[in-house]
Structure formats: C-alpha cells, structure tokens
matplotlib code that plots the C-alpha trace (Angstrom):
import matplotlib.pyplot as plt

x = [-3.2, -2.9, 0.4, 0.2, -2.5, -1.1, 2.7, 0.1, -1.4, 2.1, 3.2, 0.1, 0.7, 4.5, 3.5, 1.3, 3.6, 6.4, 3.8, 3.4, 6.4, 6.7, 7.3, 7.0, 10.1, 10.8, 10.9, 7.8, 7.1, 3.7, 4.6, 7.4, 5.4, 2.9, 2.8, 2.6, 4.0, 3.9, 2.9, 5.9, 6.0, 3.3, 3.4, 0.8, 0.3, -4.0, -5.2, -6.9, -3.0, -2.2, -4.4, -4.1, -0.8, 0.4, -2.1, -0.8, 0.4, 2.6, -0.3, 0.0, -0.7, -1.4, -1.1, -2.2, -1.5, -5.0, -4.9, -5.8, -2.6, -4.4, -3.2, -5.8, -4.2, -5.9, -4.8, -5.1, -4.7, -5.1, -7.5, -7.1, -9.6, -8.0, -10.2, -9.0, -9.8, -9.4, -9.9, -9.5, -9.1, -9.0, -6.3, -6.5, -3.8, -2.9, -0.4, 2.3, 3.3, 4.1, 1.1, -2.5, -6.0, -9.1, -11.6, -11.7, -15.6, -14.4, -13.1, -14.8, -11.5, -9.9, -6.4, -3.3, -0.9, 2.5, 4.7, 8.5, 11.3, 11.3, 13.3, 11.2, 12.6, 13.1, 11.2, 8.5, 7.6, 4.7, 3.1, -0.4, -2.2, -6.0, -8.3, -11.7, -14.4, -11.3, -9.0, -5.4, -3.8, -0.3, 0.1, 3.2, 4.3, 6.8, 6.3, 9.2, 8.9, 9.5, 8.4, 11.8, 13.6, 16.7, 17.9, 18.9, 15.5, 14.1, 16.1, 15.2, 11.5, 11.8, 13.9, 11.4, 8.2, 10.0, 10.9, 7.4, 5.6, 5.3, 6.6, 9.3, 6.7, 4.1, 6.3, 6.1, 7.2, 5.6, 5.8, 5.1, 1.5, 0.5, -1.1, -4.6, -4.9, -5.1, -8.9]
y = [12.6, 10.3, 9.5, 9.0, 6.6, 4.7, 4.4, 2.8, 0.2, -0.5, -1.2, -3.2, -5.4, -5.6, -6.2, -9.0, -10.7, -10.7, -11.2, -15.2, -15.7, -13.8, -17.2, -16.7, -17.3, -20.6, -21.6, -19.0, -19.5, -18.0, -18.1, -16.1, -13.9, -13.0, -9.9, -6.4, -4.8, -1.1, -1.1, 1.4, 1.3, 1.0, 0.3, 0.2, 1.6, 1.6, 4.6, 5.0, 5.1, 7.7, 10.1, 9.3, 8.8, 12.1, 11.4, 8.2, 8.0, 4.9, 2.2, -0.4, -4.3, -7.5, -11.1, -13.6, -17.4, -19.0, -22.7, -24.0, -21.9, -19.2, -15.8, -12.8, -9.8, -6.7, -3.1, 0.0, 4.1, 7.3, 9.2, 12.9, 13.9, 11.4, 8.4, 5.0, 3.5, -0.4, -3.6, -7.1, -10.1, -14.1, -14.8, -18.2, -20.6, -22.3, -25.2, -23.0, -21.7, -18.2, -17.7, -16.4, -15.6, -13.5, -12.0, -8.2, -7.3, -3.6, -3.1, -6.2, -7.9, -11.3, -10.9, -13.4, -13.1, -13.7, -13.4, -12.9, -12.0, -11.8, -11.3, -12.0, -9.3, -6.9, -6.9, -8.7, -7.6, -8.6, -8.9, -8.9, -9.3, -7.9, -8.7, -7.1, -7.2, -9.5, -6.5, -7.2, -4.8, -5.1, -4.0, -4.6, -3.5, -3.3, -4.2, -3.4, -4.2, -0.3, 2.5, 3.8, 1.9, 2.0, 3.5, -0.3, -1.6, 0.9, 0.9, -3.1, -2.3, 0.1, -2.3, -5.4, -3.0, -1.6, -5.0, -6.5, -3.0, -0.7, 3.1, 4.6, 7.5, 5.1, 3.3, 5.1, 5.0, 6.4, 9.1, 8.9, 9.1, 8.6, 5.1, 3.8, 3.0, -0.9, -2.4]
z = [-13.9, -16.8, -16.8, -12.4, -13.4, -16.1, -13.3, -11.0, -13.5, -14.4, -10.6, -9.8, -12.6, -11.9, -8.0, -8.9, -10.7, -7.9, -5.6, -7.0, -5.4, -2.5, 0.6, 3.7, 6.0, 7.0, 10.2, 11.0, 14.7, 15.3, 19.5, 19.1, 16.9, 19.5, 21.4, 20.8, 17.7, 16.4, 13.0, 12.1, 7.7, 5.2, 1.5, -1.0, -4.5, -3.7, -4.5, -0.9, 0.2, -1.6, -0.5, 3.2, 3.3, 4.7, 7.7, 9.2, 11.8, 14.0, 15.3, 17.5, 16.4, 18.9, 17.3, 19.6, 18.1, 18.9, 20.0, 16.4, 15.4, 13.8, 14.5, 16.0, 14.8, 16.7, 15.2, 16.9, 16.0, 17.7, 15.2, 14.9, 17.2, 20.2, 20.1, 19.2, 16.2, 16.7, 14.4, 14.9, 12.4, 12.7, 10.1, 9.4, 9.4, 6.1, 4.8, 4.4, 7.8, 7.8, 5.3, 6.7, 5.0, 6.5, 5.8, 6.5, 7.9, 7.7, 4.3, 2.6, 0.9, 1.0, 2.2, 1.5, 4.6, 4.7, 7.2, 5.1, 7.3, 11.0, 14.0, 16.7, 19.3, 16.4, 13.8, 10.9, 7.7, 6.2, 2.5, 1.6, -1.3, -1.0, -3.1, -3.5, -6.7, -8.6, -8.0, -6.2, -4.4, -3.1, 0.7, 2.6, 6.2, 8.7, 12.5, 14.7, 18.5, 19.6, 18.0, 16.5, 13.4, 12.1, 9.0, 7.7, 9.0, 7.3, 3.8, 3.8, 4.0, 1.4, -0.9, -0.4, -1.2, -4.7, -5.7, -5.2, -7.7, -5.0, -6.2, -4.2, -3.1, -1.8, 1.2, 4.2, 7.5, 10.3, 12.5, 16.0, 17.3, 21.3, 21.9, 22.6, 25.9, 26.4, 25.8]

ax = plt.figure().add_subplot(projection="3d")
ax.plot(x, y, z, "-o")
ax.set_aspect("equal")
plt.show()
C-alpha cells in the first residue's frame, strides 16, 4: 500500500511538471471540433480512477463552439442500471486557442483544458489539469469520432499519458457500452 502510494506521489509530481508545458495544437479550429465524440480512453493517476477504473465504460461527448467561441462540452454514460448519467460544462475560451478553463458544478475543481492533437474526422486528445483544495490532478483522454480505435491510435494515447506522469496501469481504453438516447 505504501509503496503504490508513494509510485503515485512520484507520478503526480512528475505529471505536473510535464504538464507546464503541455501546448495545445496549433491551428485548433473549435468548428471543426464540434459534434459528437465518444469519449473512448481515459488516463489519470487520481485515486477515484483507480478504483473505478474496471467499471467504465465508452461515453459519448458533444462540443458545441458557442458564439463567443467557448466550447459547451455535454458528456453522457449508460450507468449500470440503464439510466444515463449526463453533464454539461461551459469551458471558457482563453488566449491560447486550443486551451479551455471551467468550472465543474459536479465535482467542484477548476480544470485547465487543452485541446493537443487532433484530426477532426478521427480523433482529439485532450489534457487536463484539475485542480481542487490546491491539489492537481493530471487527466488526459482520447475522443475518436466512432466507437472503435486503432491499435496506433491507441498506442499514441498511451505514449502521450506516460510521458506527462500517468502509470502504464492507469490509461484505459474503453470498452463498449450502449448509448444514451439523444436529450
């Protein structure tokens, strides 16, 4: 237990660090970026992570680029018992484009969005730092526009969440899980 506890610490701190400089893409095109998205691979050393993780299932992610260029980013899960659990943020644009903040009403953190590689018919991966009671948590994932991924897509995801802290064991991709039903 211990020594699981002190890996973490270790990863956070390393995570942090490489976070700094984690840029968005250039170019970021937040029209292009709009539509529907299946939230396919998550990564996150947080300890709420790790003891979920085996339960997650594929979701479902709208971004809708608001008039003012923000971006409302709606997520949405089937829950084990069938109902949809559903969440919606106004992530605020910021100087740098690509790069996001909000406020989360559900989980009561600041997040720090950024958009880092994208093909726009494939594929975005996206970092974000969270931040709740001064503590930073790393939490990266991988939105491809169907619900299957390739083994490269996949392997890139995996590569980008170990080399910003993230263990091996804590990036996940997701298997397949019926949709919630449009609101």
């Amino acid at each position: 237990m211990r020594n699981t506890l002190v890996r973490m610490l270790v990863a956070l701190m390393c995570a942090l660090a490489a976070c700094a400089d984690v840029m968005p893409v250039q170019d970021f095109d937040l029209q292009r970026m709009a539509g529907k998205w299946y939230l396919i691979g998550f990564a996150t050393n947080a300890p709420w992570f790790v003891n979920q993780k085996a339960n997650m299932k594929l979701g479902t992610a709208i971004v809708v680029a608001t008039d003012g260029g923000d971006m409302d980013l709606t997520y949405a899960h089937i829950k084990d018992d069938g109902t949809c659990w559903r969440t919606t943020h106004l992530a605020k644009k910021t100087d740098t484009p690509g790069r996001f903040t909000f406020h989360s009403q559900v989980w009561n953190n600041d997040n720090d969005m950024r958009v880092v590689d994208v093909a726009y018919d494939e594929f975005a991966l996206v970092h974000t730092i969270k931040t709740k009671e001064g503590a930073s948590e790393v939490l990266n994932k991988l939105y491809t526009r169907s619900p299957e991924v390739s083994v490269a897509l996949q392997q890139r995801f995996t590569d980008f969440s170990i080399e910003t802290g993230i263990l091996p064991e804590n990036v996940a991709i997701l298997p397949s899980a019926a949709e919630c039903p449009v609101a």
